[in-house]
N, C-alpha and C positions, 0 to 999 in steps of 0.2 A: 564507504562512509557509514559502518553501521554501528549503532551506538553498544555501548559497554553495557553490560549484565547494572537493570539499576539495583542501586543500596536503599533499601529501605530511610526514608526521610522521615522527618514531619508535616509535607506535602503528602505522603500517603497513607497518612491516618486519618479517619473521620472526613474524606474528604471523596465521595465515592458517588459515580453516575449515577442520575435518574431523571425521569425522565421531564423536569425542568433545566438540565444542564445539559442532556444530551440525546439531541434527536438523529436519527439515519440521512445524511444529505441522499437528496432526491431532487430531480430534474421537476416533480409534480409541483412543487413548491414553490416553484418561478410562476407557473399559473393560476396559481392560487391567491399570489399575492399580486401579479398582474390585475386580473380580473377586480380584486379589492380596491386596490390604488387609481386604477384608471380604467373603470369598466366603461366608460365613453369613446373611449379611443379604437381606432380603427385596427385592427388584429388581422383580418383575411380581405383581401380583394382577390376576386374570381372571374374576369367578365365584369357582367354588372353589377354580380356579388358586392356587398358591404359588410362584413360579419364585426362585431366589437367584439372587447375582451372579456365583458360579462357573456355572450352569447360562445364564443368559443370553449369556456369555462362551465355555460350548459349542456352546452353539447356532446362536449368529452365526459360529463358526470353522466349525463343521459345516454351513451353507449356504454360505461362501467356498466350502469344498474342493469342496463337489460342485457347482456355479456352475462354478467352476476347469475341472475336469475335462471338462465341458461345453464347455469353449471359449471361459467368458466371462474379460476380462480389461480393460486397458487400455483405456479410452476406449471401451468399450462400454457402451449402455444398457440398464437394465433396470429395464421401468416395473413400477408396480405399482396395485393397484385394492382398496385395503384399509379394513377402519373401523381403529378405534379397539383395536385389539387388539392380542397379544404379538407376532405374526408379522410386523407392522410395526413395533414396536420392533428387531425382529433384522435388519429388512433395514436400516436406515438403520447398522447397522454391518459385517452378513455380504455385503452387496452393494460398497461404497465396499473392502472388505478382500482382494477381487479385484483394483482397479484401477477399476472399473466405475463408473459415475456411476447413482445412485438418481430416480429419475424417480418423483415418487409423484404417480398422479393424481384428479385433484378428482372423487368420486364423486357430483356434483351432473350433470357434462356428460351430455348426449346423445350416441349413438351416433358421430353426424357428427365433433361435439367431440372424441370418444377416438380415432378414427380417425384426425382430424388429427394426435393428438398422440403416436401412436405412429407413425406414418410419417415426421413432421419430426425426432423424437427418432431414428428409425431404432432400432425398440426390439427387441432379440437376445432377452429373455424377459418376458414380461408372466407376472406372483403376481398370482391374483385369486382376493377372497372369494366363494363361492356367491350370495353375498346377491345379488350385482351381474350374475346371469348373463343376466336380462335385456336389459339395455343392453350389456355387453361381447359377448355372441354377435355381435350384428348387425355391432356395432363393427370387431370382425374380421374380419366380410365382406366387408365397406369399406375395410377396412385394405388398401393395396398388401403390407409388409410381414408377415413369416407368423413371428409370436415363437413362440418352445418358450413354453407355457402351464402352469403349475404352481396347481394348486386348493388355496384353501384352505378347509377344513371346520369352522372354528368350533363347538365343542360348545353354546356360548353363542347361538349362532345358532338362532332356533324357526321361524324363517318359510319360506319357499319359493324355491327355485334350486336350481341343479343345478350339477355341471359342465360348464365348457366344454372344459376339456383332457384329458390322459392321463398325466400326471403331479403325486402329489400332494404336498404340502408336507412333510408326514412322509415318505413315501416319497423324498426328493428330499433331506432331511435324516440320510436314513439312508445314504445313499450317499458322505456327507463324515466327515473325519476330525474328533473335536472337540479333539485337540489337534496339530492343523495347523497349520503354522507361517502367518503370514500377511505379506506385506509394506506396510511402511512407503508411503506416496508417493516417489516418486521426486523431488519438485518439491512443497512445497507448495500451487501456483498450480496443481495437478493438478486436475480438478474432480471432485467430490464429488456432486453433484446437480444438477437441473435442474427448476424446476419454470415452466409456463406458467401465464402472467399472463392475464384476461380483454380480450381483443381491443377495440381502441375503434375502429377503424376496416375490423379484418379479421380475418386469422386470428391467434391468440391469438401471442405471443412466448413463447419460453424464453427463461426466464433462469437464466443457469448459475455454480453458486457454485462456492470453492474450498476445499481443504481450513483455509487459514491462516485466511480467512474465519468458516466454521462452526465452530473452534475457538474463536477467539477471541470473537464473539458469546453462546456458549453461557459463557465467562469472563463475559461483562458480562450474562448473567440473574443467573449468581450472584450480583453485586453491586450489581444495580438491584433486584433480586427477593428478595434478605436473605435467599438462601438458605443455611441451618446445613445443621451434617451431618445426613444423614439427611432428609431434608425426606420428605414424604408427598403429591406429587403429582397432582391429578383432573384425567383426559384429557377434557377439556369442547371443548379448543381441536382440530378437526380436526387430524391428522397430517401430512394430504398440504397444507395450508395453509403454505406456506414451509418446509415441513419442521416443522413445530409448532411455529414461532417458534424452531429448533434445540434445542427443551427436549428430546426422545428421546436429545440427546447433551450437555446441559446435567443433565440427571439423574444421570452418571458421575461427572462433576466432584466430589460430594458426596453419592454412594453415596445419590444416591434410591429414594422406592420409586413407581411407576407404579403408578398404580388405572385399569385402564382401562375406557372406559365407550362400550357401540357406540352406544347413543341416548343422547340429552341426555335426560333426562323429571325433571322436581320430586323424584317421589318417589325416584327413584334416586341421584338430586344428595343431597338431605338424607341419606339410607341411609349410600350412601358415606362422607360426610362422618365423620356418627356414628360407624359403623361401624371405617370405617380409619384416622381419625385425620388426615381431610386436613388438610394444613397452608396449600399454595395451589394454588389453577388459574386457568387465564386462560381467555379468551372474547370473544366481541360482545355489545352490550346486551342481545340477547336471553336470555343466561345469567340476567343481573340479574332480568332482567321473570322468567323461571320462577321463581327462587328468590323474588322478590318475593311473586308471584302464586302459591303453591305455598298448598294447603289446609292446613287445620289435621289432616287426615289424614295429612297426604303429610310435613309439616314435624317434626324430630327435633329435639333440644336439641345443640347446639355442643360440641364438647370443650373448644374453645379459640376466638381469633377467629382470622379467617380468611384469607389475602392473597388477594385477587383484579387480576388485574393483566388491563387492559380495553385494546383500541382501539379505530379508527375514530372515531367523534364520542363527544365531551365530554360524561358519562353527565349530564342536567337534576341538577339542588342537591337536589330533591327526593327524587329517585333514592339518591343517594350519602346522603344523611341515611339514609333508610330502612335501605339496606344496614346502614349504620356500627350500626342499632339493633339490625337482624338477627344482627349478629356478624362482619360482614366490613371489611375496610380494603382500598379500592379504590386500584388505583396507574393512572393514564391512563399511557398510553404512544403512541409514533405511529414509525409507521415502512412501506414499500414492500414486494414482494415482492422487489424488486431490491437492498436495504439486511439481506438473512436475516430479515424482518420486523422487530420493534422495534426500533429505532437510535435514538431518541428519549425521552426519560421526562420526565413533571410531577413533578422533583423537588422534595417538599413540604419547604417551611420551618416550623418550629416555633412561630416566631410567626406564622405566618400562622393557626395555632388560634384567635388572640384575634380576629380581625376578624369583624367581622357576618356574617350568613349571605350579604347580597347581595357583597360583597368577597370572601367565600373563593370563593363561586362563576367571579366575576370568573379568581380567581388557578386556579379548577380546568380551565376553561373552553381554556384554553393547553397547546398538546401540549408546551411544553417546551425542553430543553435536550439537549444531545447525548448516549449511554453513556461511558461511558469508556473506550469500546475503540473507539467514532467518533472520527477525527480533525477533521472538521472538517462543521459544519451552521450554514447562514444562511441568512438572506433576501436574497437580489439581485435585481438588477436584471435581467431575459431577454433584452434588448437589448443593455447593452454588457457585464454580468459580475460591474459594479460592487455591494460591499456597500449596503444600503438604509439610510438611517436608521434609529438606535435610538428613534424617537419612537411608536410604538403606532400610527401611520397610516398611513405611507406602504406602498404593495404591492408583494410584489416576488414573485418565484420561491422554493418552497425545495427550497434544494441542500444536496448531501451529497460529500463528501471523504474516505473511509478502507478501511480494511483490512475493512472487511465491508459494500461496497458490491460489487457483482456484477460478473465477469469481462467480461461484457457478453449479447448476445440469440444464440442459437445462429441461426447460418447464416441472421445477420440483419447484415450490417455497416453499411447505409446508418444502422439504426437505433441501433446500438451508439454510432454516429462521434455522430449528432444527440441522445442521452441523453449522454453525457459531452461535448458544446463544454466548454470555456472550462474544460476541466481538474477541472470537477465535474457530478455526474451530477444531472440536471435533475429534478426528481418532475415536476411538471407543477401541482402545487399552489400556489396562492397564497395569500399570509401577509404578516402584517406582526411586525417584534421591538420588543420593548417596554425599555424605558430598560433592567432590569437582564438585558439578553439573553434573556430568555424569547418564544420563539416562538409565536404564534399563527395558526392557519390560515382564511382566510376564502371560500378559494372550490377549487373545483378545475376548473382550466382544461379539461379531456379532459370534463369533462362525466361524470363519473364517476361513478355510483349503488353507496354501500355500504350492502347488507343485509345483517343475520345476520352480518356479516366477510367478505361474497363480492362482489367486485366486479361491476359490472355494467353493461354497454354502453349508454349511450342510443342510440346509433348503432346499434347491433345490434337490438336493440327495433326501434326505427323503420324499419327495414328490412323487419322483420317485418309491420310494420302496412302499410307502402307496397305494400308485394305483395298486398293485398284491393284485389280490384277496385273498389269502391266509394271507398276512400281518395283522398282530392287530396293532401293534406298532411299530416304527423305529426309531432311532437315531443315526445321523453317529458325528463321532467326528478322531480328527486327532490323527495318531500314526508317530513318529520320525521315518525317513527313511534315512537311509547313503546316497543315492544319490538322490533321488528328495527333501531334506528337511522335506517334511511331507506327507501321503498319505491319502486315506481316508478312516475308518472301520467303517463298518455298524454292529450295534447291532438290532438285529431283534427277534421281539416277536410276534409267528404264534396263528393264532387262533384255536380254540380248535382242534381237529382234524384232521388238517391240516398238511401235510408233503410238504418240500420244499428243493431242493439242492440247494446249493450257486453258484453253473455254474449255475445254472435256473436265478438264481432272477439275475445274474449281467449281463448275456444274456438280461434279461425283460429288464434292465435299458440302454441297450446299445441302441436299440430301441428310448431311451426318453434324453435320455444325449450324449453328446459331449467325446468324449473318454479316455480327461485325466479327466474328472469329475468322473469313476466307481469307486465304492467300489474297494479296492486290497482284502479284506478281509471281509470274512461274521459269524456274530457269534451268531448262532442262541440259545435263550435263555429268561427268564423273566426279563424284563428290571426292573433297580432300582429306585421307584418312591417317591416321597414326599407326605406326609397325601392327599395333593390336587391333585396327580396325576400327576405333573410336574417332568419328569424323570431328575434324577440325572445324570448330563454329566460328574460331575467332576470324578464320581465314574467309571463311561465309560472310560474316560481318560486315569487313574492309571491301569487301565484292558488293555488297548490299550499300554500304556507304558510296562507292563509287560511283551506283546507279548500271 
């Protein structure tokens, strides 16, 4: 659909940009005009926390200015190592309001992990919660780069850690102005953030968004997600996770309010709920299963019903009944880290109520149809480009086409050029579309394991395992799991002689991997191989499926 070479008009004379007609869309903008329209209104609850929109709105100027003053600016990073709290709300606007790109990293990785991703980021200051001083100490031993380190002290926080740095978060906030002027982007193609993806064959990729991008994605929550004014938001979905699917700057847009929440736990889910009046939050299956699986202790009575907006795989019919009884209206969604997470919705038809339970399932089972703020998502063909038939069978790739598909991999080009061929950027996923355009997804080519919402290497696994001496051969591949979505089982082939317990080898990998990356399961046996030696996964698969 791309337009024809234009002809010169009378629309393009004397008719020419500036900066009354045309400013850089920008995610900073929502808070800005938050903060103005309803600076009364409740923006953060923490605890006993009560933060408004004019205090949020100082707070994120009052970490620009002293960020600023420090040196940070244009095109600098500045990672961060945070839960679910106010002070990661503030940086996804007091950091970007420098010039700075937000780097929020997955508090799941190991030492190795963070270190990679602050030395590729080239990270000028790493904000990190006590919680995490475990893993970040070592990390920045490892680290070639040496970030200004700024602590944060969570009153919310009971458990144990310390500081790693010499500079505190408050103390670091007291040194900015909070009515500090701050600047617009220069460019909306300016980046905004950067977060890394999980590695399938090596070190992990940045992917780096842009400001026009994260703007306008956090526009199509609003309109995929029915969010009214006011909405009452539970931080269930990790933050550093694509930036929280852009909801930390989707929440401005319409004067939300943030309930934030550092553990997921049942009883804290229903509390909240009750409590603040949640309207919706999003998650991985495993949200469903707690709330599902929540005692009769732990479970509160509903204000109202409740929007829950899911990805990764197609929550079981069984599942979604249950919810619907509980009080929640689950919305499927699908989308990459490289797409600002959801770029995809199962937008439900009305009559699709009337069909039997095994047909709705059918129609829930499909990720969907593009936002409205994606230009363009299909299933093609990987070979020439070509769209695939609208027939329900045929396979193809799916691709994505728009303004909130990702700038591309930082100070990765070989990989940038090979994710966008053919003029759209490739998932790697395969699907087929079905007569009235609805896409469904049937495999994913990279070998992909998603748990809990985190992706996960089989390649990297397998690595892990091939480094026990005792290992000939390994191969993990995913098995369906009621509450994380999928997990991960390793099929292991010992060499001659060789005797090996499955607590050994998933203790060895614990050592080498991050803790939601272990095998659940170890199956020791002759792996299934092709004339050439390339082991059959699909046959792994259907073994894994069978349990």
């Amino acid at each position: 659909m791309n337009a024809p070479d234009p002809k010169p008009s009378i629309y393009d004379r004397d008719l020419d940009r500036n900066p009354a007609n045309h400013q850089p869309l920008t995610p900073l903008s929502y808070l800005d005009r938050a903060a103005r329209v309803f600076p009364d209104h409740v923006a953060v609850i923490h605890g006993p926390l009560r933060r408004r929109y004019a205090d949020l709105y100082a707070r994120s100027r009052r970490l620009a200015a002293a960020l600023q003053a420090r040196g940070i600016g244009r095109g600098d990073t500045v990672a961060v190592m945070l839960a679910n709290t106010p002070e990661m709300i503030e940086c996804h606007y007091g950091v970007p309001m420098t010039g700075a790109v937000l780097n929020t990293l997955n508090t799941r990785l190991d030492a190795a992990g963070l270190a990679f991703c602050l030395d590729h980021g080239e990270a000028k200051v790493l904000i990190t919660d006590r919680e995490f001083s475990k893993v970040v100490a070592p990390a920045l031993a490892q680290a070639t780069v040496k970030p200004l380190v700024i602590d944060v002290d969570d009153p919310v926080f009971t458990g144990e850690g310390i500081a790693v740095g010499n500079v505190a978060y408050e103390a670091l906030l007291a040194e900015g102005d909070p009515a500090a002027d701050w600047a617009m982007p220069a460019d909306e193609w300016d980046a905004i953030a950067l977060n890394y993806t999980s590695g399938t064959t090596g070190d992990p990729k940045g992917v780096v968004y842009h400001h026009r991008g994260a703007a306008l994605l956090s526009l199509g929550n609003v309109i995929t997600g029915n969010l009214g004014q006011h909405p009452v938001y539970l931080w269930t979905l990790p933050m550093f996770h694509c930036n929280g699917w852009c909801f930390p700057w989707t929440l401005s847009v319409v004067a939300g309010t943030h309930v934030c929440l550092r553990q997921v736990r049942a009883g804290a889910l229903y509390e909240s709920i009750a409590e603040h009046g949640v309207t919706h939050l999003c998650g991985a299956p495993i949200v469903m299963q707690l709330l599902l699986g929540a005692s009769d202790a732990e479970r509160r009575p509903l204000p109202h019903r409740v929007a829950f907006l899911t990805a990764a795989a197609p929550p079981p019919q069984a599942v979604l009944a249950a919810m619907g009884e509980s009080g929640f209206d689950v919305t499927h969604l699908y989308g990459l880290t490289e797409t600002y997470g959801p770029a995809v919705v199962n937008a439900w038809h009305r009559d699709w109520d009337a069909l039997d339970a095994d047909a709705r399932a059918e129609k829930m089972a499909r990720q969907g149809v593009r936002y409205p703020v994606l230009e363009g998502f299909d299933i093609r063909d990987p070979e020439t480009g070509e769209s695939v038939p609208a027939d329900g069978t045929t396979l193809g790739e799916a691709m994505f086409r728009g303004n909130v598909v990702m700038r591309g991999y930082l100070k990765n080009p070989a990989a940038t050029e090979a994710a966008f061929k053919g003029g759209w950027f490739r998932s790697g996923d395969l699907g087929v579309k079905h007569p009235d355009g609805y896409i469904q997804l049937k495999d994913r080519s990279k070998d992909i394991i998603i748990s809990g919402g985190e992706n996960i290497s089989s390649i990297e696994v397998e690595d892990a395992l091939f480094r026990h001496p005792a290992v000939a051969a390994a191969a993990v591949v995913a098995r369906p799991d009621a509450k994380w979505g999928e997990t991960p089982v390793a099929f292991v082939e010992l060499k001659p002689g060789a005797t090996l317990e499955a607590e050994t080898l998933i203790a060895w990998c614990r050592t080498r991997l991050a803790g939601y990356k272990l095998p659940r399961h170890v199956v020791f046996g002759e792996l299934p191989k092709t004339a050439t030696g390339k082991v059959q996964k699909y046959l792994l698969r259907e073994r894994a499926r069978e349990g």
